[in-house]
N, CA, C and O atoms as CSV, one atom per row, in Angstrom:
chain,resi,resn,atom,element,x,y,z
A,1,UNK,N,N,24.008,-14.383,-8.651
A,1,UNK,CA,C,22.871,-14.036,-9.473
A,1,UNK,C,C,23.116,-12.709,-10.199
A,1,UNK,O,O,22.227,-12.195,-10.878
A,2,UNK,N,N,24.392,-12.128,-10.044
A,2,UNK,CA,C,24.522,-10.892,-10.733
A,2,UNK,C,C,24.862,-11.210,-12.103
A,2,UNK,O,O,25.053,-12.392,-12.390
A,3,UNK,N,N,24.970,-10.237,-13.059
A,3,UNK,CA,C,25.297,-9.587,-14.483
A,3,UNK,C,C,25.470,-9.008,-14.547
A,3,UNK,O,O,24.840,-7.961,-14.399
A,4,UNK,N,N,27.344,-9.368,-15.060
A,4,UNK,CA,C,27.893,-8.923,-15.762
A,4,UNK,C,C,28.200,-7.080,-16.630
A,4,UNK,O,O,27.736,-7.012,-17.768
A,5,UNK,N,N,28.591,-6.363,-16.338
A,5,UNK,CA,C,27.956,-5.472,-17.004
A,5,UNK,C,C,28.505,-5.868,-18.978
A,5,UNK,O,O,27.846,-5.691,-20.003
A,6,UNK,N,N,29.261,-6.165,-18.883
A,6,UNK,CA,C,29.530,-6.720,-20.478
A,6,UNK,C,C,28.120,-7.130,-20.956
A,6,UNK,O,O,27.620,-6.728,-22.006
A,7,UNK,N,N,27.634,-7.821,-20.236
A,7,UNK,CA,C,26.520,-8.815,-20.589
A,7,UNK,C,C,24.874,-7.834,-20.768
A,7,UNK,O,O,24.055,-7.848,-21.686
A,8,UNK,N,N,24.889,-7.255,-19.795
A,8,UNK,CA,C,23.904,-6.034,-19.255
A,8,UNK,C,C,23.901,-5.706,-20.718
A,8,UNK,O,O,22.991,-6.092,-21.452
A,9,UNK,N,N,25.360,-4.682,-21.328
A,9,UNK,CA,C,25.122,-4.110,-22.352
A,9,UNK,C,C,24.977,-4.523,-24.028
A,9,UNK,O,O,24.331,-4.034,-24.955
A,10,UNK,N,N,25.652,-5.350,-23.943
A,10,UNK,CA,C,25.054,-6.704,-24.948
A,10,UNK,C,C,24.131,-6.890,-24.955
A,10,UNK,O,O,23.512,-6.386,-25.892
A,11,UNK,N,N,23.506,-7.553,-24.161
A,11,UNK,CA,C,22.361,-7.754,-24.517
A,11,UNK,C,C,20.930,-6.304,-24.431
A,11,UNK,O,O,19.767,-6.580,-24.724
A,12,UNK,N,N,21.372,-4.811,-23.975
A,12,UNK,CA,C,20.865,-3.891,-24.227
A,12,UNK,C,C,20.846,-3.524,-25.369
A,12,UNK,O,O,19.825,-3.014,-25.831
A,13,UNK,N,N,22.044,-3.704,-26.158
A,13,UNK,CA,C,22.403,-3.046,-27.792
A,13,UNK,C,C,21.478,-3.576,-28.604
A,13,UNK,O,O,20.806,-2.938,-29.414
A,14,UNK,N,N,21.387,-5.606,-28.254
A,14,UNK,CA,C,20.503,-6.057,-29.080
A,14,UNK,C,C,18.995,-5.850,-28.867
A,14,UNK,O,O,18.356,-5.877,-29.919
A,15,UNK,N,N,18.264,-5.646,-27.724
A,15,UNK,CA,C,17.288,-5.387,-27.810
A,15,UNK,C,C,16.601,-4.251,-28.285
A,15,UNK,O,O,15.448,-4.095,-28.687
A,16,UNK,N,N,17.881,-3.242,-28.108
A,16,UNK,CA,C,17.498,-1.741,-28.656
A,16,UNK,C,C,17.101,-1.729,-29.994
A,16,UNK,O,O,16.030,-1.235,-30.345
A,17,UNK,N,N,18.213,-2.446,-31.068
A,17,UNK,CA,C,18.115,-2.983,-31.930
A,17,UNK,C,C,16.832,-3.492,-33.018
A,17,UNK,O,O,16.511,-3.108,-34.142
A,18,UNK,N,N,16.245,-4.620,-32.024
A,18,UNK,CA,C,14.814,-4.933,-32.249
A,18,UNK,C,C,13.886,-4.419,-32.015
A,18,UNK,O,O,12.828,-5.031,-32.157
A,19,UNK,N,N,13.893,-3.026,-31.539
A,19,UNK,CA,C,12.788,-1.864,-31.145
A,19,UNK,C,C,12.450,-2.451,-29.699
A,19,UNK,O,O,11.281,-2.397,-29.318
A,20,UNK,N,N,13.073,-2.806,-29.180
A,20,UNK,CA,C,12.404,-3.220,-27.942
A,20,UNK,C,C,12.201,-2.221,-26.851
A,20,UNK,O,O,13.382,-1.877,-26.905
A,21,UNK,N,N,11.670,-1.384,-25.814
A,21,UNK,CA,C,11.901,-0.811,-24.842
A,21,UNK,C,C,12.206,-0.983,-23.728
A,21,UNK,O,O,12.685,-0.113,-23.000
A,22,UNK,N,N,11.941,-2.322,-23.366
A,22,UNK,CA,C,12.142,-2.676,-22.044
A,22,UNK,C,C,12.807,-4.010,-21.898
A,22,UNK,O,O,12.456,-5.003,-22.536
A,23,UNK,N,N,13.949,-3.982,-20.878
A,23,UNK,CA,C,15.111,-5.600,-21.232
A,23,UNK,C,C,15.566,-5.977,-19.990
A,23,UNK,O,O,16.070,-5.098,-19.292
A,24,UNK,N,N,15.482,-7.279,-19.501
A,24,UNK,CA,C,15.598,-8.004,-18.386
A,24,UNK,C,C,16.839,-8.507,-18.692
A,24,UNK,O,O,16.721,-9.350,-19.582
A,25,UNK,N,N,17.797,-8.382,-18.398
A,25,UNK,CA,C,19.319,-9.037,-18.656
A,25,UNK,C,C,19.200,-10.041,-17.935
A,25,UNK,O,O,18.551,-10.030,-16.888
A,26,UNK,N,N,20.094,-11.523,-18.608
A,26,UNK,CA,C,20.451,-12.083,-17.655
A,26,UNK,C,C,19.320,-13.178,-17.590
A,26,UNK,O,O,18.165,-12.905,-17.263
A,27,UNK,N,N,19.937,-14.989,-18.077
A,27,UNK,CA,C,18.424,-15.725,-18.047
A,27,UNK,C,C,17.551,-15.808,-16.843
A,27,UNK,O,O,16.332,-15.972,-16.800
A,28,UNK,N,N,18.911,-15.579,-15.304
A,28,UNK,CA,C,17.896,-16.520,-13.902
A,28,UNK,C,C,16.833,-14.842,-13.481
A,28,UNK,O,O,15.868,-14.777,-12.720
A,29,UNK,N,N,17.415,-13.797,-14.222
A,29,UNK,CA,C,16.799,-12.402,-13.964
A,29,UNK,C,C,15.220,-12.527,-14.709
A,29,UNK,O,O,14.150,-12.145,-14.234
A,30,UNK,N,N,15.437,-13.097,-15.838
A,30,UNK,CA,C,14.277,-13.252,-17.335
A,30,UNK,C,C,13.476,-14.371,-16.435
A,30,UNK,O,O,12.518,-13.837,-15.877
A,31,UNK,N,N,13.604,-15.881,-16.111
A,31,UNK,CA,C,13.388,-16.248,-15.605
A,31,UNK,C,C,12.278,-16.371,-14.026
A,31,UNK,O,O,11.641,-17.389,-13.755
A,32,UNK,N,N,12.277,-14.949,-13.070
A,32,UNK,CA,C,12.030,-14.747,-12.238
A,32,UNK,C,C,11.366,-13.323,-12.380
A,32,UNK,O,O,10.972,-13.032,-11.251
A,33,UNK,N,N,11.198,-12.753,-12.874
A,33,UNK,CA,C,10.719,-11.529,-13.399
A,33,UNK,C,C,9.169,-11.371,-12.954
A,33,UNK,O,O,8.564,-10.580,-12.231
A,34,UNK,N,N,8.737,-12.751,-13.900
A,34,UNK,CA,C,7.390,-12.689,-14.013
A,34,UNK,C,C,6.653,-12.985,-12.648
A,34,UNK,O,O,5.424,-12.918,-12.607
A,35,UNK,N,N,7.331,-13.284,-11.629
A,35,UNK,CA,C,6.979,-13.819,-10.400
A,35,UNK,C,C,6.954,-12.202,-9.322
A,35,UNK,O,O,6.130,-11.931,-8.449
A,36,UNK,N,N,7.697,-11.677,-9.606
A,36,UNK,CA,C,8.248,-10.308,-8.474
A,36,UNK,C,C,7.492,-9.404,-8.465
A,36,UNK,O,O,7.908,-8.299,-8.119
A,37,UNK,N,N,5.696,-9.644,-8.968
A,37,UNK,CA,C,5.032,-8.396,-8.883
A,37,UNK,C,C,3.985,-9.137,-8.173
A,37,UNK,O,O,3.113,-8.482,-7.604
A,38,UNK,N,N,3.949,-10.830,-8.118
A,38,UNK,CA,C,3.265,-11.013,-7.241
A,38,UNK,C,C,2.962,-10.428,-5.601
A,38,UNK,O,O,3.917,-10.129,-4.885
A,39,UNK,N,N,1.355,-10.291,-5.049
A,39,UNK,CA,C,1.554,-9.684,-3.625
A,39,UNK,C,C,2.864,-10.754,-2.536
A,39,UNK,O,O,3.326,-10.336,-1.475
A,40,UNK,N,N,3.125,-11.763,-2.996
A,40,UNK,CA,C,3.888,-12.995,-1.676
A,40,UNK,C,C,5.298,-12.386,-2.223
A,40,UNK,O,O,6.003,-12.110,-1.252
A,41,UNK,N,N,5.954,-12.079,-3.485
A,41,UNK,CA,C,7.042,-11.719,-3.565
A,41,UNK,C,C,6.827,-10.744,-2.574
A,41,UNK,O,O,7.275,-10.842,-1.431
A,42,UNK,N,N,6.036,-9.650,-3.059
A,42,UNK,CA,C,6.197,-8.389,-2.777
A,42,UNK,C,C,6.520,-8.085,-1.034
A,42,UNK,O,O,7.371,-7.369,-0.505
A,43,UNK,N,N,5.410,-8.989,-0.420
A,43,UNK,CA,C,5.576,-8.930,1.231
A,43,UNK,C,C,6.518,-9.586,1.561
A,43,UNK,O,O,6.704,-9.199,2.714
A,44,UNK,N,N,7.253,-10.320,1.351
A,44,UNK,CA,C,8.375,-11.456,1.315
A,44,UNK,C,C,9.642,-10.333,1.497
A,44,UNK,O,O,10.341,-10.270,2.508
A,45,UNK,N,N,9.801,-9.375,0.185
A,45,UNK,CA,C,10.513,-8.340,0.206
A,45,UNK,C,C,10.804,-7.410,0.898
A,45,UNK,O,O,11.897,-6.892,1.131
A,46,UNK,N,N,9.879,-7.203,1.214
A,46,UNK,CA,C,9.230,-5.926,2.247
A,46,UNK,C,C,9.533,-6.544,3.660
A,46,UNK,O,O,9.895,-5.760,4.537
A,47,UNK,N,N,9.406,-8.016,3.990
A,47,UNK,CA,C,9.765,-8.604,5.321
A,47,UNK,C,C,11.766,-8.528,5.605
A,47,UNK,O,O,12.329,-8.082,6.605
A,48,UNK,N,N,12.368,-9.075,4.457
A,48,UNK,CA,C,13.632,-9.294,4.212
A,48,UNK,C,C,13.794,-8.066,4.562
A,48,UNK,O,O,13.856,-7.923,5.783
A,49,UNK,N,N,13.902,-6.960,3.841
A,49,UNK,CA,C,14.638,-5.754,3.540
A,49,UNK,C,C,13.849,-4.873,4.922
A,49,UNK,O,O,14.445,-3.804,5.050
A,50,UNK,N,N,13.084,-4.961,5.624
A,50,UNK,CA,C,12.714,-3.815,6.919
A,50,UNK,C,C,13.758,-3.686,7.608
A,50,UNK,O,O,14.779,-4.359,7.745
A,51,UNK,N,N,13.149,-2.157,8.283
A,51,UNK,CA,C,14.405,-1.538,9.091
A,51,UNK,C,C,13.663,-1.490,10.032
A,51,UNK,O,O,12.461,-1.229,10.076
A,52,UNK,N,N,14.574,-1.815,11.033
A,52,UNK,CA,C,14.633,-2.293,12.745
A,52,UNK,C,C,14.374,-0.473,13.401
A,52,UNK,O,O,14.337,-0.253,14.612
């Protein structure tokens, strides 16, 4: 699921480009984005990643 940094910056140049400020590289990244501020991502995250 990673990108590329070639890709990262490509597709940074072009968004800069279009006045954009803010850029999600990467389709399965664009893709899933809109989901990761939900509270079930969020605790989901928070379950995965705890320290023992």
């Amino acid at each position: 699921m990673w990108v590329n940094p070639e890709q990262v910056v490509l597709e940074t140049e072009v968004a800069s480009l279009k006045g954009k400020s803010e850029i999600v590289p990467g389709r399965v990244y664009k893709a899933v984005e809109p989901f990761l501020n939900l509270k079930i991502a969020t605790k989901i995250w928070k379950m995965i990643t705890k320290r023992n």
